[in-house]
N, C-alpha and C positions, 0 to 999 in steps of 0.2 A: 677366557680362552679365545685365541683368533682364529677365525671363520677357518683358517686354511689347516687347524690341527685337528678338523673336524670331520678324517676323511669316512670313518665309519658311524653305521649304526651306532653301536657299542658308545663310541666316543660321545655324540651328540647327546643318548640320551643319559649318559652320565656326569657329561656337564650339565644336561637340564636338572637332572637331582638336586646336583650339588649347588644351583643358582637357586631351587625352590626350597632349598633348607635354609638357607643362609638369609628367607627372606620370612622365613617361618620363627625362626632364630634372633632376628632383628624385631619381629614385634613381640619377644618373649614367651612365643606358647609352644605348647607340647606337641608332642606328634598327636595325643587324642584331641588338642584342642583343637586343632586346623582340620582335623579329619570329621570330627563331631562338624564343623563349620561349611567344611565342603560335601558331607553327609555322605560321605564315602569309608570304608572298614579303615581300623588301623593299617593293617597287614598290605595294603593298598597302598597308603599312602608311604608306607617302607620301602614298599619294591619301587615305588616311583624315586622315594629318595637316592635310594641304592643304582638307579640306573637302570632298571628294568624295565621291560615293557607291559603297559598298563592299558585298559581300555583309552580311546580320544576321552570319552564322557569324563571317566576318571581326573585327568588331567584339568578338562576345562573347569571341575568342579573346583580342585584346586586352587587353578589361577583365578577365579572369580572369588572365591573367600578370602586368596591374599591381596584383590583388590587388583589384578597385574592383567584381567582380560582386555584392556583398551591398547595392550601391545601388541595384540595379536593383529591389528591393522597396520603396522608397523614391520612386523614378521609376515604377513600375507597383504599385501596394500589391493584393492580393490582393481586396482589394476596397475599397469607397470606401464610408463611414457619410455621406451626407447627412444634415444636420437634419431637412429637410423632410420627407423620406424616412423617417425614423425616428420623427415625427411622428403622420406618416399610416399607419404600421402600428402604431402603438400607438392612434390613434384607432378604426382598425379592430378588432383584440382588441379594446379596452374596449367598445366595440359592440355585436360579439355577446355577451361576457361578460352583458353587461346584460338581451340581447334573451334568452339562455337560461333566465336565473335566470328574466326575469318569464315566458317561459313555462311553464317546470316547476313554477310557484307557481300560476300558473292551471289547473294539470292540477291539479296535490295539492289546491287547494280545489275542481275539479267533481267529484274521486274523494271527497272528504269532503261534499259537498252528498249525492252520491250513496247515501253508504253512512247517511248521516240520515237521509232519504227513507227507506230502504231497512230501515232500522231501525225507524222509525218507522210504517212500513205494516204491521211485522211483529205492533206493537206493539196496532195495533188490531182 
């Protein structure tokens, strides 16, 4: 189902049933074997198939007995790189980069103005 027929609750976790049977289904066990496996009641893992809402625990019991937990970094990624994002913090670095250089170049030339001067008074 695409992301965009996904506008409600209801919908989401109904496609999630219907993708966790189908996957229950393809390695041939029963609702008690997956549920014996996730150690969670039958009744449980029914309402989860049917679209219901179900403890998180429940669920992750679930997707770890069918093997499918390593998608959840895929569905939740650890963090998210924006463009924009990533944009604007390199805008930001090259910024100061820029503002520091010119001002430790305007120190180094009023420390070298200074020590001419300073030279130069010595000198007469």
């Amino acid at each position: 189902m695409p992301v965009d027929d996904l506008h409600s609750d209801d919908a989401v976790l109904a496609e999630l049933g219907r993708r966790l049977e189908r996957h229950r289904l393809e390695r041939n066990w029963t609702q008690e074997q997956l549920a014996y496996r996730a150690q969670i009641g039958r009744a449980t893992l029914q309402r989860l198939e049917r679209g219901r809402s179900v403890q998180s625990s429940s669920l992750i019991r679930v997707l770890r007995a069918l093997e499918l937990l390593d998608g959840l970094d895929t569905l939740v990624p650890s963090s998210l790189e924006l463009p924009i994002a990533q944009l604007e913090r390199e805008r930001r670095t090259d910024r100061r980069r820029a503002r520091g250089r010119a001002h430790k170049t305007a120190r180094a030339l009023e420390e070298q103005r200074w020590q001419w001067g300073d030279e130069r008074g010595a000198e007469t």
